[in-house]
C-alpha positions as CSV (number, residue, x, y, z in Angstrom):
1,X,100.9,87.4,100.8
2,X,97.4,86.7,102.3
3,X,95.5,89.9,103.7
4,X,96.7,93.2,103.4
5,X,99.6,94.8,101.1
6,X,101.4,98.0,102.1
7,X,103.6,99.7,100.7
8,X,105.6,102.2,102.6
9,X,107.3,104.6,100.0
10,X,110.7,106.5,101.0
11,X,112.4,108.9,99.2
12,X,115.8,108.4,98.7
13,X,118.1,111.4,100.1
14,X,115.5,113.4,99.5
15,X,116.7,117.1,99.7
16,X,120.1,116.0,97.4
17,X,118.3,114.2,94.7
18,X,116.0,117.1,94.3
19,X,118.8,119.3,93.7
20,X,120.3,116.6,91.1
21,X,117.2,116.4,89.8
22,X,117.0,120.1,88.9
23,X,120.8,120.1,88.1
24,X,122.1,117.4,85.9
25,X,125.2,118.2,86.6
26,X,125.1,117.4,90.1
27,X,124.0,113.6,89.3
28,X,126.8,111.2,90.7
29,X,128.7,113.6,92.6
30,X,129.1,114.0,96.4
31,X,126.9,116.8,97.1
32,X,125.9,118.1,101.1
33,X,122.7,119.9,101.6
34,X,123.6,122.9,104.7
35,X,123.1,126.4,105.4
36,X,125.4,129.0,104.3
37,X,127.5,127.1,102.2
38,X,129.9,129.8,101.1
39,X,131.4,130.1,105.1
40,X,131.5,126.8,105.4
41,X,129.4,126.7,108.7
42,X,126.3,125.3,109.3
43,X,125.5,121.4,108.9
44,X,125.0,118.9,106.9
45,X,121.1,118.4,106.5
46,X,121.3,115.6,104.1
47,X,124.0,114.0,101.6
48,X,124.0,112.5,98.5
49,X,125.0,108.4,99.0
50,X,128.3,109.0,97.2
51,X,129.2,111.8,99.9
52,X,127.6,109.0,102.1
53,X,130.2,106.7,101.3
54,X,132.9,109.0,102.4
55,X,131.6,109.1,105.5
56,X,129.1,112.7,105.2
57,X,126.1,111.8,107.3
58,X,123.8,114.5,109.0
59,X,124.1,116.0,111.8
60,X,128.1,116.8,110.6
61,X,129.5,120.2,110.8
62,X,129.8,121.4,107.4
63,X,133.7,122.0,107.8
64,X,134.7,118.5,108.8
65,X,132.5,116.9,105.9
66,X,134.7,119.0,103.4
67,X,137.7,117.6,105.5
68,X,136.3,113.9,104.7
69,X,135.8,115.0,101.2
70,X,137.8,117.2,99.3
71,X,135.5,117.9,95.5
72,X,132.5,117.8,98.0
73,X,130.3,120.1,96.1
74,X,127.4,122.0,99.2
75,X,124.3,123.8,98.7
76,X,121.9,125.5,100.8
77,X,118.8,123.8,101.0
78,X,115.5,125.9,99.2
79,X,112.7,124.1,101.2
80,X,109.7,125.6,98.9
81,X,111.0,123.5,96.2
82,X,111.3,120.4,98.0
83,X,107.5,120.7,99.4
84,X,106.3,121.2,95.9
85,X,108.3,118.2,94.3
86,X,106.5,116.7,97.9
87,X,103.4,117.4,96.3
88,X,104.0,115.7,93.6
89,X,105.1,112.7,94.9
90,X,102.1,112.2,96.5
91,X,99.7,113.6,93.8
92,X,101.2,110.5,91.6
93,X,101.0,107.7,94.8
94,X,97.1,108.7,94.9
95,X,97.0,107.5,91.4
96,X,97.0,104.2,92.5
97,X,95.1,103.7,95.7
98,X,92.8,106.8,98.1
99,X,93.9,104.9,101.0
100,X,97.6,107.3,100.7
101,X,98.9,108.4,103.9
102,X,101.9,110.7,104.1
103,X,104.4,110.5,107.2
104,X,106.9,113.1,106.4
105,X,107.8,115.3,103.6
106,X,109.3,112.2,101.8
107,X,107.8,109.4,103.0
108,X,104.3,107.4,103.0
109,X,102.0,104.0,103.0
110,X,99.6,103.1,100.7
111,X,97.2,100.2,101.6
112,X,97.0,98.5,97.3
113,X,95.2,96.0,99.0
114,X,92.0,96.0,96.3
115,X,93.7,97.9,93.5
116,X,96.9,94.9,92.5
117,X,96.5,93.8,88.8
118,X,98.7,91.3,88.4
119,X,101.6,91.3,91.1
120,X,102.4,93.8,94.1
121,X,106.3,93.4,93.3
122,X,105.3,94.8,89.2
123,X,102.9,97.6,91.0
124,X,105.4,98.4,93.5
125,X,108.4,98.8,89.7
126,X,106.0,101.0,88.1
127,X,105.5,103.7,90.9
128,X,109.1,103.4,91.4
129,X,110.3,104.1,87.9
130,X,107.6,106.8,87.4
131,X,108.8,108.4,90.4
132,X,112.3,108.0,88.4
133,X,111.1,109.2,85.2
134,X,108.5,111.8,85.9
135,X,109.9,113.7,89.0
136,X,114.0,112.1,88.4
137,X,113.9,111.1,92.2
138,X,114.8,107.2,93.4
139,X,112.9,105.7,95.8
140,X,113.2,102.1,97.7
141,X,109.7,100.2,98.5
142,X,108.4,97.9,100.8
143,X,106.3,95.4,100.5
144,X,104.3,93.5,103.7
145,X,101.3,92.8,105.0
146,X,101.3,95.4,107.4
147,X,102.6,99.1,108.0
148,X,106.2,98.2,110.4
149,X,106.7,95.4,108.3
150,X,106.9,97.6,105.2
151,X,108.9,100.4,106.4
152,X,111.1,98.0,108.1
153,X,111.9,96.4,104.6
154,X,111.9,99.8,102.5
155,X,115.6,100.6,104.9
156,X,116.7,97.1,103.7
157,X,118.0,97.9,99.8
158,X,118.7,101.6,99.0
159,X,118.8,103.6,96.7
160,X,116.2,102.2,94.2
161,X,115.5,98.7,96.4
162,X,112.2,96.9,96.3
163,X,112.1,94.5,99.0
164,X,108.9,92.1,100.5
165,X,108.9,91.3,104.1
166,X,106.1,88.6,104.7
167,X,105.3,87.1,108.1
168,X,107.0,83.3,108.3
169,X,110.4,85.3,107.1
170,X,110.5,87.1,110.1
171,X,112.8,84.5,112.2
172,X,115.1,84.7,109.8
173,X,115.2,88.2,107.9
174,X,114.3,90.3,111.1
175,X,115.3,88.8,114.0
176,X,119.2,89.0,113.2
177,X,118.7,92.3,113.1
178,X,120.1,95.0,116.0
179,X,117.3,96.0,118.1
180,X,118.1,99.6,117.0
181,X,117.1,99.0,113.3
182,X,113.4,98.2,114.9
183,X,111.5,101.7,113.5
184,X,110.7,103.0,117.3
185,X,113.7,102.6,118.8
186,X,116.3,105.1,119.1
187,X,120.0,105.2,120.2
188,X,119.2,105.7,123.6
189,X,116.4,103.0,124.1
190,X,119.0,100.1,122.3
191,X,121.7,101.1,124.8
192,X,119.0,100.5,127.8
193,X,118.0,97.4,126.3
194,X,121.9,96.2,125.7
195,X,122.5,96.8,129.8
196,X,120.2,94.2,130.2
197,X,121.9,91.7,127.4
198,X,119.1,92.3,124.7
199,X,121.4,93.7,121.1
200,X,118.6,92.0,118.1
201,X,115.4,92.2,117.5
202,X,115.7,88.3,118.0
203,X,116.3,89.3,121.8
204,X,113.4,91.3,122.1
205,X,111.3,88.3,120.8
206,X,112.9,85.8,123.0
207,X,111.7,88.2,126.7
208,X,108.8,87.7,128.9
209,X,106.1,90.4,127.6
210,X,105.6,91.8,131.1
211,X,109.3,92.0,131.6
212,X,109.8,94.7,128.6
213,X,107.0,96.2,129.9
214,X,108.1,96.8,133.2
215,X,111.2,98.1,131.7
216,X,110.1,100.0,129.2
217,X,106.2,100.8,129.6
218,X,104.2,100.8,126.7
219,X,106.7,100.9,124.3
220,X,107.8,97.9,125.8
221,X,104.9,95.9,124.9
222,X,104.7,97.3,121.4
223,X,108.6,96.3,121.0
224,X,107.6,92.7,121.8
225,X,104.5,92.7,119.1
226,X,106.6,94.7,116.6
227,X,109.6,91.5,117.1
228,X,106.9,88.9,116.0
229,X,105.6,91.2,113.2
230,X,102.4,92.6,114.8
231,X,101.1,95.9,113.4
232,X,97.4,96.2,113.1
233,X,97.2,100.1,112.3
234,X,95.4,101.0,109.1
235,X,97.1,103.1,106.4
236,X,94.6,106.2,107.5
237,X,95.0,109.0,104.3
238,X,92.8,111.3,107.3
239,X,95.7,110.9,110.4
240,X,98.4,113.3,108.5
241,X,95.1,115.7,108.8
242,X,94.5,115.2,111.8
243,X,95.0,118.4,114.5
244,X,97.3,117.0,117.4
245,X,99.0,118.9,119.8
246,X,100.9,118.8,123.1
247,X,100.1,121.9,125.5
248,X,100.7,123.3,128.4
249,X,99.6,126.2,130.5
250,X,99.7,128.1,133.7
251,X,97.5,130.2,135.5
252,X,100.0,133.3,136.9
253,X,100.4,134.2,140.4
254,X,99.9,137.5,139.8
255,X,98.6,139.5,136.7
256,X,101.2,140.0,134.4
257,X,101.9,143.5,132.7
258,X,105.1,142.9,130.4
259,X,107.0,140.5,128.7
260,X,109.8,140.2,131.7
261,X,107.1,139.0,133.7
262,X,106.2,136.3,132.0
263,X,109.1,135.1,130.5
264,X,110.0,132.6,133.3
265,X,106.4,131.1,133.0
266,X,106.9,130.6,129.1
267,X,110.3,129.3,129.7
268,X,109.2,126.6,131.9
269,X,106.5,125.9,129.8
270,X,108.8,126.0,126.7
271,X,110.5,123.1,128.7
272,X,107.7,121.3,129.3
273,X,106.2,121.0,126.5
274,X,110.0,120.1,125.4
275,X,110.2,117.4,127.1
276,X,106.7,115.7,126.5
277,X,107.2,115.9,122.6
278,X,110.8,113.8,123.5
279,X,108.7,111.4,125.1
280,X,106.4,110.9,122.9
281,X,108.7,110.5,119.8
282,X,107.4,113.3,118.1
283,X,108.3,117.1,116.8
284,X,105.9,120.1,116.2
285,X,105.7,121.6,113.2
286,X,103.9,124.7,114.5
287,X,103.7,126.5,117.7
288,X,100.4,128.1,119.6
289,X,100.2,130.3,122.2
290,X,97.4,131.2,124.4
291,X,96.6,134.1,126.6
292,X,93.8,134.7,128.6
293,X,93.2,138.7,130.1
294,X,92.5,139.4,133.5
295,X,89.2,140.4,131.6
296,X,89.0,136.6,130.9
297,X,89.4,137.1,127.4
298,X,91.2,134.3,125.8
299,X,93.2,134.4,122.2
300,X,95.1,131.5,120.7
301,X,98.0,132.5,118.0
302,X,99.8,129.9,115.9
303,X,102.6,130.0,113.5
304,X,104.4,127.4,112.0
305,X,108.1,126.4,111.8
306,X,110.1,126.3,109.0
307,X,111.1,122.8,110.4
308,X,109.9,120.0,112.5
309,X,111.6,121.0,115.9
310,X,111.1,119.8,119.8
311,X,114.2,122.1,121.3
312,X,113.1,123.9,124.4
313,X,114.7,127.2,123.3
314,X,113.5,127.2,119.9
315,X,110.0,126.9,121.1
316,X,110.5,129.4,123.6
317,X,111.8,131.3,120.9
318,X,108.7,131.2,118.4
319,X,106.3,131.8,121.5
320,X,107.6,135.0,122.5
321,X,107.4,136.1,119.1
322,X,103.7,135.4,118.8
323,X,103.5,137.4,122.4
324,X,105.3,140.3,120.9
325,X,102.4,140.4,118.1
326,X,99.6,139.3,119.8
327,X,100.1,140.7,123.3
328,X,97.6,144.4,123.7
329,X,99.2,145.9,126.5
330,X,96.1,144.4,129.2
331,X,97.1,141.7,132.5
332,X,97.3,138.2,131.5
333,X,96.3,135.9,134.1
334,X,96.7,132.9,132.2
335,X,99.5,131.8,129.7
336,X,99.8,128.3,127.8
337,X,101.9,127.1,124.3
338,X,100.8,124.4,122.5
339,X,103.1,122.4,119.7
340,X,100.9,121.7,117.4
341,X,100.8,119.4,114.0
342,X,103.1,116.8,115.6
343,X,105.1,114.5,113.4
344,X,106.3,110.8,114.9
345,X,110.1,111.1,115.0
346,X,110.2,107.6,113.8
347,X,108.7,108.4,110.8
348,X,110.3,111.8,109.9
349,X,113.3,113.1,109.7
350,X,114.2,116.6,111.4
351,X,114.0,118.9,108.6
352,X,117.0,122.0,109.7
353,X,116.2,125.3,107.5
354,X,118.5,128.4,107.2
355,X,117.5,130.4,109.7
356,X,118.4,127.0,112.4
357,X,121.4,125.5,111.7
358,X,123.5,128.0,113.6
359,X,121.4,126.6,116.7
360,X,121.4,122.9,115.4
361,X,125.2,123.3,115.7
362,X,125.9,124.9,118.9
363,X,123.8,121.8,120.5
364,X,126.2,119.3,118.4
365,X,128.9,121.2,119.4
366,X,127.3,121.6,123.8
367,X,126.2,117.4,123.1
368,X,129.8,116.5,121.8
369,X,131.8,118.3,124.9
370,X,129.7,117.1,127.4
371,X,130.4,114.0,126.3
372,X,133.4,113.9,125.7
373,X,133.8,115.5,129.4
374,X,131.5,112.6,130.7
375,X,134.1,109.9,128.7
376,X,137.0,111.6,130.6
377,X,135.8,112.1,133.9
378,X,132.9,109.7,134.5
379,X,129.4,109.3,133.6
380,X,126.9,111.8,134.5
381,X,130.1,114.2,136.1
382,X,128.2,117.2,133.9
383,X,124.6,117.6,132.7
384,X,122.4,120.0,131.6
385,X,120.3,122.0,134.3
386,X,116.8,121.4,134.6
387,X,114.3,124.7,135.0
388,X,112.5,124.8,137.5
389,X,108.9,126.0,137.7
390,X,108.4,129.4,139.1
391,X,106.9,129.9,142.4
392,X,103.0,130.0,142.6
393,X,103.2,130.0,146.0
């Protein structure tokens, strides 16, 4: 391949080969990763591919996977232990190249551009079986000249799959595919671009530019470059560094002088910022919230999440937590929540913890009745309410 060589590394199953990995005994069975195994509640974070191929695929209810699978063996995921085996993933990628840059807990590119002895297929075998050998996790690799093109050919072969995607195979290796397996778009975005005949990634290619992007904005330019292969972002080891954030904030009507004041403000703002991570693909992995005193003193608190998360509530959740311990007792003027360490959804998976799957399955469970009430009585008949912003008036 002339010019660059990426490699985009993903862990396979992640969470469950960890656990194999630490327990032998666990290797070649169907195993579940969910909170509170022993009541069978919760869901299923991630499965093992044999539990795969009976059908156990996040975001399941923990009861119905055992249902699909009787010797289903479940257990509760222990998330310090996968960020250290995270750590060492990476400390062993760096071997090879500087130019490492990490996406997700399990996932990364490495530009080997200048460091290939020999072949990039044999470099591409040896990080894989180390990965195997020193750490006991499979990975799958891909090989192309540029970053979509690799992580588009890492999903191709899994578990332990090394696959090259160069640019003149494109017509025939990626345009067959269904517009949803482009890395970008989502369930939602292929079922807009189906209502207007366009099911491959062959489809995309054959529009008018300007028509995707009156359509689909942005993103619908960047679907027509990503169709023809187009990807000139550099593997940048400083972006996963980088401080990014989506805020918002709202100067009060009047001082406020207790949490009940200021919980509708923080709720709307909770939505907000909500709804701009959804659009922009991404999750926060920490939350920050900012108060300014009638005294015009301003504080800023942060925490971070136990997992990746854009849900309104959850944020609202985490905010008024930091407003309970950050909060002296003075009028606020001015409050604002940030989310903060953001992490593109198409490049990470939505890590659920312990202390959210409760949460993560009443919204299944709301998402699967309304619609399943939608199917029944027609599209749209029920939706979820929309908050509106207080008065400032």
């Amino acid at each position: 391949m002339a010019g660059r060589v990426i490699f985009h590394v993903d862990m396979n199953s992640f969470y469950a080969s960890v656990e194999a990995a630490d327990d032998p005994i666990l290797k070649g069975k169907p195993l579940a990763i969910a909170g509170n195994a022993k009541k069978r509640k919760g869901i299923v974070v991630t499965a093992s591919y044999e539990a795969r191929a009976k059908g156990i695929k996040p975001p399941l209810p923990l009861w119905e996977a055992k249902n699909l699978c009787r010797d289903l063996i479940v257990r509760e995921p222990r998330f310090e232990r996968y960020r250290e085996k995270s750590r060492q993933i990476f400390e062993l990628l760096f071997e090879y190249t500087d130019l490492v840059q990490p996406v997700s807990i399990d996932e990364g590119y490495m530009d080997v551009t200048d460091h290939i002895n020999g072949s990039a297929v044999a470099m591409a075998e040896e990080i894989q079986q180390r990965l195997l050998d020193e750490l006991g996790l499979p990975s799958s690799i891909g090989i192309a000249p540029n970053k979509f093109l690799a992580k588009t050919a890492s999903d191709m072969k899994k578990p332990l799959g090394i696959t090259v995607m160069r640019k003149r195979e494109i017509r025939k290796n990626l345009w067959p595919l269904p517009a949803e397996e482009m890395h970008g778009i989502g369930k939602k975005t292929a079922e807009r671009l189906a209502l207007h005949h366009i099911h491959t990634i062959g489809d995309i290619a054959e529009q008018e530019p300007d028509r995707l992007i009156s359509l689909f904005g942005v993103h619908g330019g960047r679907m027509y470059e990503r169709a023809f292969g187009r990807d000139d972002r550099p593997v940048d080891p400083e972006k996963a560094k980088q401080f990014k954030s989506i805020g918002h904030s709202r100067t009060l009507p009047e001082d406020a002088g207790s949490l009940e004041e200021v919980k509708p403000v923080l709720k709307y703002m909770a939505d907000s910022v909500s709804a701009r991570l959804k659009r922009k693909y991404v999750y926060a992995s920490g939350i920050q919230l900012t108060i300014r005193y009638s005294r015009w003193e301003t504080v800023q608190r942060s925490s971070r999440l136990k997992a990746p998360l854009d849900d309104a509530e959850a944020i609202l959740r985490q905010a008024m937590l930091l407003w309970e311990e950050s909060w002296d007792g003075e009028p606020v003027r001015l409050v604002g929540i940030t989310g903060i360490d953001l992490i593109p959804k198409g490049s990470a998976q939505k890590q659920l913890d312990l202390f959210s799957y409760e949460n993560e399955q009443s919204e299944w469970e709301k998402e699967e009745m309304l619609r399943t009430l939608n199917k029944k009585y027609g599209k749209e008949i029920i939706r979820k309410g929309a908050v509106r912003p207080p008065d400032s008036s």
